[in-house]
C-alpha positions, 0 to 999 in steps of 0.5 A: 700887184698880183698877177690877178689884178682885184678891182672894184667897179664904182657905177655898175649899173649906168649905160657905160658902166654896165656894159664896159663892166661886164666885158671887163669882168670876163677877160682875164687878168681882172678879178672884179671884187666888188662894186659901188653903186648909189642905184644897184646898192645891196644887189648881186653883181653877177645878177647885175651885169650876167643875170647869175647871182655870184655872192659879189656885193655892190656896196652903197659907199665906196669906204666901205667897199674898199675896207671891206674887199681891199682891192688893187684897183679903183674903177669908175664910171659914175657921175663927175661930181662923184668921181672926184671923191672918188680919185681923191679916196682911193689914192688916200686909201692906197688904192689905184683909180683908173677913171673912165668919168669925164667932166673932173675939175681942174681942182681935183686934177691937181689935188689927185696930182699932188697926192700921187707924189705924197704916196707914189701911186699913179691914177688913170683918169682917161676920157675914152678907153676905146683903142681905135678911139685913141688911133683916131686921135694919133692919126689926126695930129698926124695929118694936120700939118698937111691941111689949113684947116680943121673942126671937130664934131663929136655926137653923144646920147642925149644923156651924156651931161659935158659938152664938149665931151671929155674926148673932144676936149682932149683931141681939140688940145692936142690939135691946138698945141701941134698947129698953133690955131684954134678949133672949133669943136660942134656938139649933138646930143641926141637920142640913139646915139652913143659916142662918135668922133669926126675930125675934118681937115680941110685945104685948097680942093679937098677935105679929109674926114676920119670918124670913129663911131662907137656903137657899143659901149662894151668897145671900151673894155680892152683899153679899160682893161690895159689901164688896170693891168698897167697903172702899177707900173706908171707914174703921176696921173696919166691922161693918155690911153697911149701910155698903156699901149703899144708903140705907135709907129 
């Protein structure tokens, strides 16, 4: 890749798309080609995400985009039905998805699996691009041997269709492979929210509670962003944000 990572962004114009595609078409190192949008097809994208009109296209389908505008980097934001196609496409067209849709089949995991070893790319396909999110997640396995107990609450807007949601899945694995038992995961999906995250770790007279609340869905841009910069140099599909991060000591 260049040092001017060219990206199209499929799902532009969805709650997270809209807000974590602009933030990343402003920070450098990104040059955001074009989009792939089913609602915002044949519309500007500079007027889409910046309300200024830039000669961007956002095409209806994401072969034409990728013909068209030939790109390093495939990112998407859509629906997971979608999404799937989406990874499988892009790998076959020698370009590298980073995936910021959860909900993606077992199937498709595989199937993007095996077509990373056929051609050598990588694919990111990462639930939560948010930083403090992932520094959420390294604390809790990090405090769990200490507690006899815990349970995970996750909270998102009304509109968010997995349940639990693809963070919450993630954390609650990781928390059963490191303590060996089981976890109980509580979801809410309620109008105003966004995304927010608490892990609660119990003992004999006290609890701990880490939370992370994300009140603004542009907060995913800089891990997005990291991915992009990073999926050249990695391997296979990578799950962990942390792969695209500095150490964590």
């Amino acid at each position: 890749m260049t040092d001017q990572v060219r990206v199209v962004f499929a799902g532009p114009s969805g709650r997270t798309g809209h807000a974590t595609g602009a933030a990343l078409d402003l920070m450098q190192g990104v040059d955001i080609v074009g989009a792939v949008g089913h609602q915002s097809a044949g519309r500007d994208l500079g007027d889409l995400w910046h309300g200024q009109a830039d000669g961007r296209q956002v095409y209806a389908d994401v072969r034409q985009a990728i013909a068209a505008l030939r790109p390093d980097v495939l990112c998407d934001f859509t629906l997971a039905e979608v999404a799937e196609g989406h990874l499988r496409l892009a790998l076959r067209a020698g370009v590298r998805p980073v995936v910021g849709t959860t909900g993606l089949s077992e199937e498709a995991l595989r199937d993007a699996e095996a077509i990373c070893r056929q051609t050598g790319l990588a694919a990111a396909v990462i639930a939560n691009f948010s930083i403090v999110a992932w520094l959420l997640e390294q604390m809790a396995q990090l405090t769990l041997p200490y507690f006899d107990g815990v349970e995970l609450i996750e909270m998102h807007a009304a509109s968010k269709r997995d349940k639990p949601s693809g963070t919450a899945r993630r954390l609650r694995s990781l928390l059963e492979q490191k303590g060996e038992r089981e976890v109980p995961v509580h979801s809410v999906r309620l109008p105003g929210l966004v995304a927010h995250q608490e892990v609660i770790l119990g003992t004999q007279g006290e609890v701990l509670t880490l939370r992370h609340d994300a009140l603004d869905r542009s907060c995913y841009a800089a891990g997005l962003r990291l991915a992009v910069l990073g999926i050249g140099r990695a391997e296979g599909v990578v799950h962990d944000l942390g792969a695209f991060l500095p150490p964590f000591a």
